[in-house]
Backbone as numpy.savetxt, mean C-alpha at the origin, in Angstrom:
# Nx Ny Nz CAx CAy CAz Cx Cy Cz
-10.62 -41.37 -21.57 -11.34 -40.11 -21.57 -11.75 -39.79 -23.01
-12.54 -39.03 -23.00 -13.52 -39.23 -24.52 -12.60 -37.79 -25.27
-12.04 -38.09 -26.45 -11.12 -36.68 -27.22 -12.44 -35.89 -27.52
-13.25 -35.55 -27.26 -13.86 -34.30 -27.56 -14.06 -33.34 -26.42
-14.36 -34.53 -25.13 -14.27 -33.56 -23.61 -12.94 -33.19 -23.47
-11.82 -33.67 -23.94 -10.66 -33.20 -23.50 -10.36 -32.13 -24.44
-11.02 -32.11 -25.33 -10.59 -31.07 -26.47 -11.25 -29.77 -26.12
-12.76 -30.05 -25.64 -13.58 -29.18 -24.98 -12.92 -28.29 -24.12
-12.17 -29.06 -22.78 -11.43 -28.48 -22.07 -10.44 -28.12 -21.82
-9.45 -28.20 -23.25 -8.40 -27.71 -23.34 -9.17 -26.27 -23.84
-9.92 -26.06 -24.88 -10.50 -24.84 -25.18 -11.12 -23.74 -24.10
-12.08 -24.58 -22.86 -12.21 -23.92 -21.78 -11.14 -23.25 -21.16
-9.83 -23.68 -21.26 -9.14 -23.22 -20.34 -8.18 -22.00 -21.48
-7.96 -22.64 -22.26 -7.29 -21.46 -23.27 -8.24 -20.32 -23.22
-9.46 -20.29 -23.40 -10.48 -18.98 -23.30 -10.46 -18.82 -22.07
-10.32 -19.12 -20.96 -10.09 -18.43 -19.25 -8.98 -17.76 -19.56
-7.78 -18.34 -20.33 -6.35 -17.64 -19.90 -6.51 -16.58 -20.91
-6.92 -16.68 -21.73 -7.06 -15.60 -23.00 -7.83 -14.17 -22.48
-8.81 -14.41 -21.65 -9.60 -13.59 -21.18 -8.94 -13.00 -20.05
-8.22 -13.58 -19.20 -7.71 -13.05 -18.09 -6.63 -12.06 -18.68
-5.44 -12.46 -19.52 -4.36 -12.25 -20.08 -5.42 -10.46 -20.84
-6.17 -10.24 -21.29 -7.13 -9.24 -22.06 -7.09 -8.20 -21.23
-7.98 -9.17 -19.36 -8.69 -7.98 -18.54 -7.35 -7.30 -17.90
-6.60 -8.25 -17.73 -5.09 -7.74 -17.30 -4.34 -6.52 -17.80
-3.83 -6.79 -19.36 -3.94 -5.22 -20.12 -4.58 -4.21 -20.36
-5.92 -4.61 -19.67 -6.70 -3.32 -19.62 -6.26 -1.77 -18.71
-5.75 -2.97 -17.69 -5.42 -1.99 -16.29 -3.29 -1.83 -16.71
-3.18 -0.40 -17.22 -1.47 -0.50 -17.26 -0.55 -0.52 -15.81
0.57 -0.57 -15.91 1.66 -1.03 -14.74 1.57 0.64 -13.85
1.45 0.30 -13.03 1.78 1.54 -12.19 3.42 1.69 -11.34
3.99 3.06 -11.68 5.23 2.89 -11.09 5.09 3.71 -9.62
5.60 3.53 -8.82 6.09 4.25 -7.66 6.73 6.11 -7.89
5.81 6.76 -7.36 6.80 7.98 -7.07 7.40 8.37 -6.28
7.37 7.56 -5.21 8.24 7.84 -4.14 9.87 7.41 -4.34
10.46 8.71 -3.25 12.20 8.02 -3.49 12.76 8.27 -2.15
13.87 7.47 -2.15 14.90 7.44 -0.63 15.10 9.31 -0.31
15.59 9.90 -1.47 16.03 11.15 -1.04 14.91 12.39 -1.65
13.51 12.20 -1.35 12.61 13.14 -1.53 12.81 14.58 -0.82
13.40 14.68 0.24 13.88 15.60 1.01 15.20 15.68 1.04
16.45 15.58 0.00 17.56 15.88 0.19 18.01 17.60 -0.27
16.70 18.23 -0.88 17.08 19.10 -1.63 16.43 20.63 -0.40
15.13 20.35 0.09 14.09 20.90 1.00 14.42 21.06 2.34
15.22 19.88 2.52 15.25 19.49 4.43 16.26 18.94 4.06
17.70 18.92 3.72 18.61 17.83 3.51 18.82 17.19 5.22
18.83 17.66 6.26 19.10 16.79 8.43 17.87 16.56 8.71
16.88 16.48 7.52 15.00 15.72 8.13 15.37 14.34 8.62
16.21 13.55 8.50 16.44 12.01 9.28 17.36 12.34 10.22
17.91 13.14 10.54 18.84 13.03 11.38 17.73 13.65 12.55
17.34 14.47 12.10 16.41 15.31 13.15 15.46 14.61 13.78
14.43 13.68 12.56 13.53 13.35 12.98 13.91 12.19 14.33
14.94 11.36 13.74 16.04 10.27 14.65 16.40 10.68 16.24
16.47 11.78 16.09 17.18 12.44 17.17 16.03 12.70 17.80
15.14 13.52 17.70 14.15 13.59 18.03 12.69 12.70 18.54
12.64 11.59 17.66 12.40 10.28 18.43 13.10 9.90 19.25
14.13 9.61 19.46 15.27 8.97 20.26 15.17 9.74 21.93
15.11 10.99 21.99 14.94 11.82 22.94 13.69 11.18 23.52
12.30 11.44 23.21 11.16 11.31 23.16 11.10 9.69 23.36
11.47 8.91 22.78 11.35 7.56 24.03 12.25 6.88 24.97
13.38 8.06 25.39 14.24 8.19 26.05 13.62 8.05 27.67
12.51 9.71 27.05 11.75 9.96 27.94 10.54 9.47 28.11
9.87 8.87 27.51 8.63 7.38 27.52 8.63 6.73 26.64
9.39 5.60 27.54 9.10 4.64 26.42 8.15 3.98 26.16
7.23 4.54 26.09 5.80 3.59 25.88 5.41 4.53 24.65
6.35 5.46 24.04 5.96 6.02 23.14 6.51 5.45 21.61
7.29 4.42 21.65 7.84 3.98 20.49 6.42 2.82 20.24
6.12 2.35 21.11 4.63 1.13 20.67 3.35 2.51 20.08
3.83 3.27 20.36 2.48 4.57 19.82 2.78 4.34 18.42
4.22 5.38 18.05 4.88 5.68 17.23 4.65 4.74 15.92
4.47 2.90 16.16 4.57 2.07 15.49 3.11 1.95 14.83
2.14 2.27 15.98 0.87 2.28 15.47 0.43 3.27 14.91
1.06 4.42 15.30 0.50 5.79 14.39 1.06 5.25 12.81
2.45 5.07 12.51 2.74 4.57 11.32 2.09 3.41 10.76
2.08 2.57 11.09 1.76 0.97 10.21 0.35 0.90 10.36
-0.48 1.80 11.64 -2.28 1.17 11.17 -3.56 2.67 10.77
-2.74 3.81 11.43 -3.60 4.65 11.17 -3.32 5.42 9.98
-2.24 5.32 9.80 -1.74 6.27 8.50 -2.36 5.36 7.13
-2.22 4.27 7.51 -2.71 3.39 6.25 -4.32 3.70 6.15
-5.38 3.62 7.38 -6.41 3.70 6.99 -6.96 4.62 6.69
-8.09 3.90 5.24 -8.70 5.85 4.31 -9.75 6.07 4.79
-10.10 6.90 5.17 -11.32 7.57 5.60 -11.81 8.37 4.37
-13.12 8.25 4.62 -14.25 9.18 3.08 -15.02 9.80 3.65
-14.98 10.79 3.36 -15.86 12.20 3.57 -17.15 11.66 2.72
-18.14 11.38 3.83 -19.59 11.31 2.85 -20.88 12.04 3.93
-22.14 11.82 3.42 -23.14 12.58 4.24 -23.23 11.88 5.61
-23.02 10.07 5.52 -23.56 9.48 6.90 -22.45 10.14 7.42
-21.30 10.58 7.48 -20.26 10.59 8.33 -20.72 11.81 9.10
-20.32 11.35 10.58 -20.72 12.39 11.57 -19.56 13.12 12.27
-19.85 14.17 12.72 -18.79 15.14 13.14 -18.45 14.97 14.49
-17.91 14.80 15.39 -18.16 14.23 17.06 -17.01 15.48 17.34
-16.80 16.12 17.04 -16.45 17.55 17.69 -17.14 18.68 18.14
């Protein structure tokens, strides 16, 4: 292999990592604000309640814990944006 293409492309790649390593510190670390006991101070029996209260509720249908899973894990996640195309169907 010819030492100038390899030299070439050792330089190509040091300037990819150099550049990436740059755009990277641009954007800083984000921490989490969430915590296990956000409600120990407000609601200290909010899990016991909420527990109990599910528990009842697919006691009495259980076709409500496959709801329950989808209200949490697909709709709560998705964002909706208030813009002009958006239409009102109420």
């Amino acid at each position: 292999m010819d030492p100038k293409l390899l030299k070439s492309s050792q330089y190509s790649l040091l300037s990819i990592l150099l550049a990436f390593l740059l755009f990277a510190s641009l954007f800083p670390s984000s921490t989490s604000q969430l915590s296990t006991d956000f409600y120990s101070i407000s609601c200290p029996n909010v899990e016991t309640l909420v527990k109990n209260t599910v528990r009842s509720a697919v006691a009495f249908d259980p076709t409500l814990s496959g709801k329950l899973l989808r209200l949490l894990f697909h709709d709560c996640i998705v964002e909706v944006r208030s813009n002009a195309t958006t239409r009102n169907y109420s």
